[in-house]
Structure formats: C-alpha cells, structure tokens
C-alpha positions as CSV (number, residue, x, y, z in Angstrom):
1,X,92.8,108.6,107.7
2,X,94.3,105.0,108.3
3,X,92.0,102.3,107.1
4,X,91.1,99.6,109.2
5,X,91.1,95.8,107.7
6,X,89.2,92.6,108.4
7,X,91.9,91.0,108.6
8,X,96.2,91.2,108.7
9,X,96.4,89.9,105.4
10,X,94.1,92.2,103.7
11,X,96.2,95.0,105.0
12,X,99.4,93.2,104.2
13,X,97.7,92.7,100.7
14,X,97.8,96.1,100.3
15,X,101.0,97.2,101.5
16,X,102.4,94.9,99.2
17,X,100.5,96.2,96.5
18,X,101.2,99.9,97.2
19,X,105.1,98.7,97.7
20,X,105.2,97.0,94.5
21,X,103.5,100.4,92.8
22,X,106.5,102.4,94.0
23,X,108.6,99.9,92.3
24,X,106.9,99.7,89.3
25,X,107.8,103.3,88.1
26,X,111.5,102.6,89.2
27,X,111.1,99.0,87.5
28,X,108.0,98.1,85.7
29,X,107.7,94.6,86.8
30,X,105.1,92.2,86.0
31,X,102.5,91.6,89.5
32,X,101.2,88.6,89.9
33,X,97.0,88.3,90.4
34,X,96.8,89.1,93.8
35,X,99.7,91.8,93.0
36,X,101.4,90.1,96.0
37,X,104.6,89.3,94.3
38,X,106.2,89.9,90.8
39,X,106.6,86.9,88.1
40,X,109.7,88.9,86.4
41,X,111.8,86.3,87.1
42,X,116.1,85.8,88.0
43,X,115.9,83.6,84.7
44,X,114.8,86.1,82.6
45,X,117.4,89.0,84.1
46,X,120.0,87.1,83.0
47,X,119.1,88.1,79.4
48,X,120.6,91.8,80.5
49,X,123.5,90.5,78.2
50,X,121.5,90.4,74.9
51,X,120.3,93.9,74.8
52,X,116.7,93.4,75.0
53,X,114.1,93.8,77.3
54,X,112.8,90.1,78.7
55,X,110.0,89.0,77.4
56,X,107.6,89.2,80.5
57,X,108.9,93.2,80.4
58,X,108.0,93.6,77.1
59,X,104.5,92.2,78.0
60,X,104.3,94.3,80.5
61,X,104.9,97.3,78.8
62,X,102.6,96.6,75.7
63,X,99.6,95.6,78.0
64,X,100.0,98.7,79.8
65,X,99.2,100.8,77.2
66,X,95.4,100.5,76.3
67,X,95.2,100.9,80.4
68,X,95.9,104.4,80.9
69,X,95.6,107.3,78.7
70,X,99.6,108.8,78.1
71,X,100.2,112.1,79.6
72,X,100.8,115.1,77.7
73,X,103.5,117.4,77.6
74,X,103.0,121.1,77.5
75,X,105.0,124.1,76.6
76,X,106.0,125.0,80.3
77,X,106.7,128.7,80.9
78,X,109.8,130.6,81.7
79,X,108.6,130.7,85.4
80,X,108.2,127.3,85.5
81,X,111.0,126.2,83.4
82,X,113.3,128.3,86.6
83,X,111.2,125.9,89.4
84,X,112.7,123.0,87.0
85,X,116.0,124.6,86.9
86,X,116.4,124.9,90.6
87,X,114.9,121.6,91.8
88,X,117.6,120.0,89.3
89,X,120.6,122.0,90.6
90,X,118.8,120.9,94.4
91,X,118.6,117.3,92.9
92,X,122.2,117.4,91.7
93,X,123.8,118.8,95.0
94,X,122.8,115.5,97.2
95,X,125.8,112.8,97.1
96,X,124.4,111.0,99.8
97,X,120.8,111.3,101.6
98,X,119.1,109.5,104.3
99,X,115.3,109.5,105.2
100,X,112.3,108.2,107.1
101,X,109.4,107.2,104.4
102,X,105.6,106.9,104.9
103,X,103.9,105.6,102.1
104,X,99.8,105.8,101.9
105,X,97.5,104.9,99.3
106,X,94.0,106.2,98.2
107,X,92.9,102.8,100.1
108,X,94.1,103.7,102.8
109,X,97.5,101.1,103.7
110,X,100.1,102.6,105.5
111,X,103.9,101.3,105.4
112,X,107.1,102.4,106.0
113,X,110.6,102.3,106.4
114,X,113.9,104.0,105.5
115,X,115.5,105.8,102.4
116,X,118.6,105.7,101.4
117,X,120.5,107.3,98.4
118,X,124.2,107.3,97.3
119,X,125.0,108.8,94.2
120,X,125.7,108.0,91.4
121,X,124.0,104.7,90.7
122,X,123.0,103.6,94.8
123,X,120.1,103.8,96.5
124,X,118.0,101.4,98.9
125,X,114.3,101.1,100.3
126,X,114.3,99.1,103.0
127,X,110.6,99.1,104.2
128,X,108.9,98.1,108.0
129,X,107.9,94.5,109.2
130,X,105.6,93.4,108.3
131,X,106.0,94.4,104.5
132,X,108.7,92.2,103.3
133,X,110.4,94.0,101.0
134,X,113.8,95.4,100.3
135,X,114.6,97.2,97.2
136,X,117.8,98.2,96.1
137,X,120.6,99.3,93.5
138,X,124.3,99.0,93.3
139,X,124.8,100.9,90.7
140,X,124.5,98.1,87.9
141,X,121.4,96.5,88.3
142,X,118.6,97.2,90.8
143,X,117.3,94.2,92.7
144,X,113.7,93.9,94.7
145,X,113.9,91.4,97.5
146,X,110.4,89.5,99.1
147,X,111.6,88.0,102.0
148,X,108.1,86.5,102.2
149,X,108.6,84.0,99.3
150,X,112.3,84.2,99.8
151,X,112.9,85.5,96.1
152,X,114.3,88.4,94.2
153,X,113.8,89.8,90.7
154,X,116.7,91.8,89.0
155,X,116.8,94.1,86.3
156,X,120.1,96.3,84.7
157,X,119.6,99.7,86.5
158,X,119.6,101.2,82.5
159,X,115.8,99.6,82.1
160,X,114.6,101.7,84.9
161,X,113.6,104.7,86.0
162,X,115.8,104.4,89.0
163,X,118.8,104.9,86.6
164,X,117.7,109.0,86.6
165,X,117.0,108.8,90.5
166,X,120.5,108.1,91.1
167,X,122.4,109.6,87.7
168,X,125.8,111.0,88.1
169,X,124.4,114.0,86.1
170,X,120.3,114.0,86.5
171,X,118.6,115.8,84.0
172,X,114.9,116.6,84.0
173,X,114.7,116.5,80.5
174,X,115.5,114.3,78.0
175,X,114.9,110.6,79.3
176,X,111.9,112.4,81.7
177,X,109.4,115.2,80.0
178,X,107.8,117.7,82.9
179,X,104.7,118.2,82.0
180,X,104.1,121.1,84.9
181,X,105.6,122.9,88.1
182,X,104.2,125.0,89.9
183,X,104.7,126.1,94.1
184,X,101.5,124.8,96.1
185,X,101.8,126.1,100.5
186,X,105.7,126.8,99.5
187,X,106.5,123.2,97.8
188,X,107.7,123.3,94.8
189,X,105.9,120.4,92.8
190,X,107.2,118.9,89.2
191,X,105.2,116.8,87.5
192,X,106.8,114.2,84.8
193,X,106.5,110.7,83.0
194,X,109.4,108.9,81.3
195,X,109.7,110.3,77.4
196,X,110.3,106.6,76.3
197,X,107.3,105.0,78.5
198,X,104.6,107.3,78.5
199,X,102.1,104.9,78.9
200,X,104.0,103.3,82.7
201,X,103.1,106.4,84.7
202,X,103.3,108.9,86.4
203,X,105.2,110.8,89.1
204,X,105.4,114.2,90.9
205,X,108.2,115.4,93.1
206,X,107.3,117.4,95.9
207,X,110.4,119.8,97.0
208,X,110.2,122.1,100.0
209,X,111.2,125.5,98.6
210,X,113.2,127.3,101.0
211,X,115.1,126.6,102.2
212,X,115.7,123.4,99.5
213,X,114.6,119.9,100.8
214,X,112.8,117.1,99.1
215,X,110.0,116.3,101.0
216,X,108.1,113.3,98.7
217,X,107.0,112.2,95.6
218,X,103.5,110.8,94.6
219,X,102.8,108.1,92.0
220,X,100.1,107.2,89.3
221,X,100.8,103.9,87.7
222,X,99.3,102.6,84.5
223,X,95.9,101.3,85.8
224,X,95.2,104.8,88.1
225,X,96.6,103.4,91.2
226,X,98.0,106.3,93.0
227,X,100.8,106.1,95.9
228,X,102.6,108.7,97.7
229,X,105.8,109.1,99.7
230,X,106.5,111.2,102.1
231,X,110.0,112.2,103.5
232,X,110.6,113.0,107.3
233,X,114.3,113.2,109.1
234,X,115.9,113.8,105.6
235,X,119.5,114.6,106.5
236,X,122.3,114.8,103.2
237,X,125.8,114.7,103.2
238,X,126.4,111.6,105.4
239,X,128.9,108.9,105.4
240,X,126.8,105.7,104.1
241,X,129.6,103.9,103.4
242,X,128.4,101.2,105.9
243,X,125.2,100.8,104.4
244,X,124.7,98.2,102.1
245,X,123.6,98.9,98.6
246,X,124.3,95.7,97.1
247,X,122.2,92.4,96.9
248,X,123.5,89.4,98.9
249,X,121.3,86.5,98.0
250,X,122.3,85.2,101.9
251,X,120.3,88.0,103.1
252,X,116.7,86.5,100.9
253,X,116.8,83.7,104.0
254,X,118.0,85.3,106.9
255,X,115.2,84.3,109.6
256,X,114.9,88.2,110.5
257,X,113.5,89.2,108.2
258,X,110.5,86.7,107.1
C-alpha cells in the first residue's frame, strides 16, 4: 500500500531517506538531521591515501553500535550451505546486468529507477525524478551524487560493502557471514551482515530459484529502518559499454537533473 503525504516534501523526505538507507549498507555515510543529505564530505575522501577511515566514518561506525543489537551467525546446515553454494556460482556467472528497481519502505515511500552492474568493480543506481540521486562505482571508488544540493561524497570502493557486490571473485563468506537460507514460494533467500561491521546492518538477497534470477534484496540498517528492492526486467549479458560508470563532476549541475 503506497502512502499518501501532506505534502511533496514529506514524501521526498522519505525517498531520500529510504535512498540514502540503500546506500548506507553499500557506504555507511553519515545523514544529516533531516537524513536528507550526507555530511561525509569530498574533503574528507581525499584521505583515501592514508589508509584510514575519515574521521566522520569512524563516527559513524562507533555511534552505530549501541543502536542496534549485532546479528548472530549460526551453524548453517548442509542444505543450506548448497542454497549458499548455488546463489554464489548464480552471483558469479553475471558480467553485466541491467534492471528496473522499486524500492519501498515500511513507511510507505515509493521510488525508483534503474540498475546497472558491470563486473568487476562497476555498478550504478540511477534513481526517478524526483529523487535526486545517482549512485555509482567505477571500480575504484564509489561516488553518491545529490543533484538537489549539487554535491557528491566519495569513498574507495574497498571501505564498502559495494566492493563484494561487484568483486571479480564474490564470496559469501569471509568479508560477509550468512546467518541463514532457506526457499520461501520458490525464492531462494540469504540472509548476511558484513563479518567486519556487524553492528551497520543488515541485508537479505532474494534469488528466484529456477530457473536462477535475482529478484531483490531487503535492508535493515543500524537504527531498524528497513528497505527493500525489488528487481523487474532483469536482463544479463548485455553490452553496457555505453553506460557510464564513472563520476563526472559536470554532470552534479546539469539543469536535467535538479
């Protein structure tokens, strides 16, 4: 059920909100109050060089943690550890996908827009007017765009989760613990958090089982806020090479798209 609000910027409020919540399991950026916009800043990206985290990511990060209660990992059985098995081979056979996306929240926002991955290292979310946002990663650093406030934020690909979305060789292990699978109406769905950042999330991938097709995802961020995506019009194998997965700062103040 779509939720109806006072006014367009309530309901822009939230589609920003439930945008930025997607991001924040790929990125983990810092929202503002209104969690219209994020205060990681281009200054503090430049610090990729030294190593470490910057420092409003390291806030982020330790505040997080008295929020939500870190999942769990279970002993997963041999049944389940095939489901794992076969949605990673499925994960690893897609070089290049394209998809519509309709993300919903428990409040009720609706956005959307289109999905596009090329691996290793690219992908791109490039959502509907009127939610302003563009996310995407050239395989080096992943970049979220507001065309709103005409302003990016940049992190290296290596401090975010996208960096397993895209991997040349994604595991689902390791870097990510699955905490459960199990096939609900003939999806196969794989719940898992990152092993490093148990306390940031999150996520479960839905994945039609047969014949293969990934179909969504859903997402519980640190404060309980839960998002899901759903995939329609997937199609794999396609030449993307004219799709853009790099950032070009011209693009923050092209008229279009504010």
């Amino acid at each position: 059920m779509v939720k109806w609000f006072p006014t367009p910027r309530a309901a822009l409020r939230l589609m920003l909100a439930a945008s930025t919540a997607v991001a924040a399991w790929l990125l983990a950026p810092t929202l503002d109050e209104e969690r219209e916009r994020l205060i990681f800043s281009v200054e503090s990206a430049r610090a990729q060089n030294t190593g470490a985290p910057p420092p409003d990511a390291r806030k982020s990060r330790r505040d997080a943690a008295p929020d939500a209660a870190a999942p769990t990992a279970g002993a997963l059985s041999p049944q389940q550890q095939a489901l794992v098995a076969r949605v990673e081979q499925y994960l690893n056979s897609i070089t290049t996908m394209k998809a519509r996306f309709l993300q919903t929240t428990a409040a009720g926002s609706v956005s959307s827009g289109t999905y596009y991955v090329r691996r290793p290292g690219r992908l791109r979310f490039e959502y509907d007017p009127p939610v302003p946002i563009l996310i995407v990663s050239d395989g080096t650093q992943v970049t979220m765009v507001d065309f709103k406030r005409q302003d990016f934020s940049q992190w290296p690909i290596g401090w975010t989760a996208a960096s397993f979305l895209v991997a040349d060789n994604l595991r689902l292990s390791g870097d990510i613990t699955v905490t459960e699978a199990r096939v609900i109406n003939g999806d196969i769905h794989v719940s898992m958090f990152q092993t490093k950042r148990p306390n940031e999330g999150r996520a479960t991938m839905i994945v039609q089982d047969s014949p293969m097709l990934l179909k969504g995802w859903s997402i519980t961020d640190a404060k309980g806020n839960q998002v899901s995506v759903s995939l329609t019009r997937v199609e794999s194998g396609l030449d993307l090479s004219k799709v853009s997965f790099r950032f070009n700062e011209d693009e923050v103040r092209s008229p279009g798209r504010n």
